[in-house]
N, C-alpha and C positions, 0 to 999 in steps of 0.2 A: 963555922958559925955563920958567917955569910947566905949559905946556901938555907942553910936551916928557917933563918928569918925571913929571906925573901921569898920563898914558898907561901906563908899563912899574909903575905901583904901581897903576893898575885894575889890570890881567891878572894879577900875583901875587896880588891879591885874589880875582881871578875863581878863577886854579888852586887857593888855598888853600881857595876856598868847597866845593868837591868832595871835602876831606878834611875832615870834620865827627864829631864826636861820634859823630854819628845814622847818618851812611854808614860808619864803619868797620868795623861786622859783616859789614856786605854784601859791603864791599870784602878782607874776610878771607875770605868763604868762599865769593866768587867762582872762585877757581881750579878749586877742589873741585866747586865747580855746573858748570863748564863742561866738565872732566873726566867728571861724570858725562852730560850731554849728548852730550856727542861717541862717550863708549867703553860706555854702559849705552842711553840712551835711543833713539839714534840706529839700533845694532843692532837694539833692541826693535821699534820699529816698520818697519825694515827688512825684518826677517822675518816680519811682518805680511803686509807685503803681498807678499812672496815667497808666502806658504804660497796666496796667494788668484791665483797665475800659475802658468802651466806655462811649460816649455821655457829655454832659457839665451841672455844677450847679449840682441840683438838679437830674438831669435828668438821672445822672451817675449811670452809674449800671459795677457791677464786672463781667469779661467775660474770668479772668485767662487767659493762654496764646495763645487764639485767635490770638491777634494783633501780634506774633510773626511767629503763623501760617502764618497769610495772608502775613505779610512782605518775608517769605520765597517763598512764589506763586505767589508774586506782581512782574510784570516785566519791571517796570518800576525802581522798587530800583534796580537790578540789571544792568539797561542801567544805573543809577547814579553810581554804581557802579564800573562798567568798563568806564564812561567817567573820574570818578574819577582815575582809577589806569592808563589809560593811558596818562595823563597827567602826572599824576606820574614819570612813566616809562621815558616820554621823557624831561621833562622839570628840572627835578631837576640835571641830571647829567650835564648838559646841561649847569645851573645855575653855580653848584661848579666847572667846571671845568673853566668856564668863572672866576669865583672867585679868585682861585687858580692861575690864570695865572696874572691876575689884580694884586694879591696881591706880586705876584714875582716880577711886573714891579715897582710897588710903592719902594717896599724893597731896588731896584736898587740905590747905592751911586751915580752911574753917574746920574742919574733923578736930574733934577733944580727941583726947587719949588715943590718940594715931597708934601710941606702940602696944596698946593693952591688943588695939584691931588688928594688927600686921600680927602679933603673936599667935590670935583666936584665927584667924586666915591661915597660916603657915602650919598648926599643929595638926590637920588630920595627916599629911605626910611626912610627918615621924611616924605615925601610929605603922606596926609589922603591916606586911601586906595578908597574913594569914588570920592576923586577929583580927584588923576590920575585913576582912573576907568574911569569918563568923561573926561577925555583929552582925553584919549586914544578912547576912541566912538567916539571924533571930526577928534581924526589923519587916525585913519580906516574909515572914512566913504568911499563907493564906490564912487562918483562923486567928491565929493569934499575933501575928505582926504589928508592931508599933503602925507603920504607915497606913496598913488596910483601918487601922483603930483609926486613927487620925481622920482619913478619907471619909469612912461611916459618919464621921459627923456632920459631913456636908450630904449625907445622903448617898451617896456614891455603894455600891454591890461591892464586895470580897475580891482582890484583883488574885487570881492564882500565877503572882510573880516569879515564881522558880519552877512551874508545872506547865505554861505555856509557851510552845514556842517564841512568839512575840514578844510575851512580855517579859520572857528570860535575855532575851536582848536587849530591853528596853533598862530591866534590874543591871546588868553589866556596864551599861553605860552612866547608870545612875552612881554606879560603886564608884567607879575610874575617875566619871568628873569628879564626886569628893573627897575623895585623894591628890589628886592632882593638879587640882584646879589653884588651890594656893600656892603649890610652889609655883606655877608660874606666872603669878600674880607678881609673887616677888622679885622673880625675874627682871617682870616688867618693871617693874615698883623702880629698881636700881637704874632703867633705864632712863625711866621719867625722871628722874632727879638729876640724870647724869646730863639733861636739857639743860643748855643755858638762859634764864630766865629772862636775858634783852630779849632773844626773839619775840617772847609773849610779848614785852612791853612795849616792841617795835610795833609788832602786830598792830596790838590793842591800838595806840594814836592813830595808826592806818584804817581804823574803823573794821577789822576784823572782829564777827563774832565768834562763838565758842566753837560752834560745828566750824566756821572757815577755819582756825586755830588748830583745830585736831587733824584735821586731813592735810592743811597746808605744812604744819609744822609738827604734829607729835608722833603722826602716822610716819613718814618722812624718814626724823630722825632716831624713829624705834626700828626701821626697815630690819639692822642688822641681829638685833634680838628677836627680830618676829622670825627672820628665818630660819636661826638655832632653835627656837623652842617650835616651828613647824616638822624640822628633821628629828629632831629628839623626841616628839612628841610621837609623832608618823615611825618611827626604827621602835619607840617603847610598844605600841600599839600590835606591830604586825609580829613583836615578839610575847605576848599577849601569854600569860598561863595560870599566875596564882587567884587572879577572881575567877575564869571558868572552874576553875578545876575544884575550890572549894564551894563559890554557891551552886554550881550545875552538874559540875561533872563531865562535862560536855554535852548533854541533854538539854531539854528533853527534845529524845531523835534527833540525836546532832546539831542542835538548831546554836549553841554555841561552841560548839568543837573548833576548836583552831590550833593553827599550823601547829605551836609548842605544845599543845595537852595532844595532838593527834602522833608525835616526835615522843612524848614521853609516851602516851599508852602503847605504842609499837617496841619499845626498848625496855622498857622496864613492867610491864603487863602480860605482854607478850615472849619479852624477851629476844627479839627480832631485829639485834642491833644492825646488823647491815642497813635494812631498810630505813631504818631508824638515823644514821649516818646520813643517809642519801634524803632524806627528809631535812635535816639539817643543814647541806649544802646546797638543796633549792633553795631553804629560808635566807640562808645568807646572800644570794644570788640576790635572788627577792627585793629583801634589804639594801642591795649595794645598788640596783637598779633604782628605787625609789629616792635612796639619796642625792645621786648624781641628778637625775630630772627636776628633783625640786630643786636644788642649789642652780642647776642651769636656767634652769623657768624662774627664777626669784633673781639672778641678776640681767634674765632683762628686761 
């Protein structure tokens, strides 16, 4: 009898020894580890060694780093390239500084109905990025477009928005900022209020006016949101896909092809996933270079 009973009160002890003080962390944030295993890491280096094969199935053969070669000789990544950074370059100052100025008008005590304008400010980014993508191809079209209509009344010719190079770059940036440009309004918005309001009233006795006020105190203490929403904004930009690819296409003659629509038409157009991998781990490169310089160039 003895023997019989202390057999099933080992094994409870055994199971009970596995739930320990020491192993609970582990055993908490195991799910979360294997999750990321499975749907982050597991991709990551899948597409490693995709970019470093050609051909699909079966049919894949290793060709080492060919496809990084040819990406470097390919001149078409490099026009995605530079349609990407000058978007870049023009559209995002463009954004935060719209932002920024939005977010000072909101902050405003004398503004009525602050919350009706912070809602009307914040709702074009809810809106899908595919369905204002098609609003915006109805509002641009040359003949019949809401804006060309608008324009006409000042007198102003038919702009062919989505048919000319230019001014397909000109419509991309026009999309982005108003999408965009609210949320980080709001951004802002949180950060101005998160001012302590003696500075101003210190200021103000000290015979600061408004312009000394902004630069000496609001600029300042918004430093560390301005430089999140410059890396967030600068990492969304250079990953750039659902406005070209629905108003343009990356047309017209490439003039908005960038790096993600030139990523997907090689993989899923083509079907040229290697290549297509190896376009991917430049962007990310890309991406990770850009981050690091601005975070170092912004703290000093």
């Amino acid at each position: 009898m003895t023997l019989t009973l202390s057999r099933p009160r080992e094994r409870a002890r055994t199971r009970r020894s596995y739930v320990t003080r020491r192993n609970i962390p582990y055993l908490l944030i195991m799910p979360a580890l294997l999750g990321f295993l499975v749907f982050k890491a597991y991709p990551i280096l899948a597409a490693m060694y995709i970019s470093l094969t050609t051909g699909a199935g079966a049919a894949r053969s290793f060709v080492g780093l060919d496809n990084y070669v040819r990406l470097v000789n390919d001149p078409l990544f490099w026009t995605s390239l530079w349609n990407t950074g000058l978007i870049l370059v023009v559209q995002v100052p463009i954004m935060l500084l719209l932002a920024l100025l939005l977010a000072l008008g909101l902050n405003s005590p004398s503004l009525r109905l602050r919350g009706l304008w912070r809602l009307g400010v914040f709702m074009p980014s809810l809106t899908g990025l595919v369905a204002y993508g098609v609003m915006f191809s109805v509002i641009l079209r040359k003949d019949s477009g809401l804006l060309n209509w608008m324009l006409s009344l000042f007198g102003v010719t038919p702009i062919d928005w989505l048919g000319s190079p230019f001014w397909a770059r000109i419509a991309i940036v026009i999309a982005l900022t108003w999408h965009y440009t609210g949320y980080n309004a709001v951004i802002y918005l949180a950060g101005l209020q998160s001012i302590p309001k003696e500075l101003y009233e210190a200021a103000m006795v000290d015979g600061a006016g408004a312009v000394r006020r902004f630069w000496s105190i609001t600029v300042p203490q918004l430093r560390p949101i301005l430089a999140l929403t410059i890396v967030l904004s600068t990492i969304g930009t250079l990953q750039l896909f659902d406005e070209p690819f629905v108003l343009t296409g990356g047309g017209p003659d490439n003039s908005t092809l960038t790096i993600s629509l030139y990523l997907y038409q090689n993989g899923f157009r083509y079907f040229d996933f290697g290549y297509a991998a190896a376009i991917a781990y430049a962007l990310t490169l890309i991406v990770a270079v850009f981050g690091i310089a601005q975070m170092r160039l912004q703290k000093k």
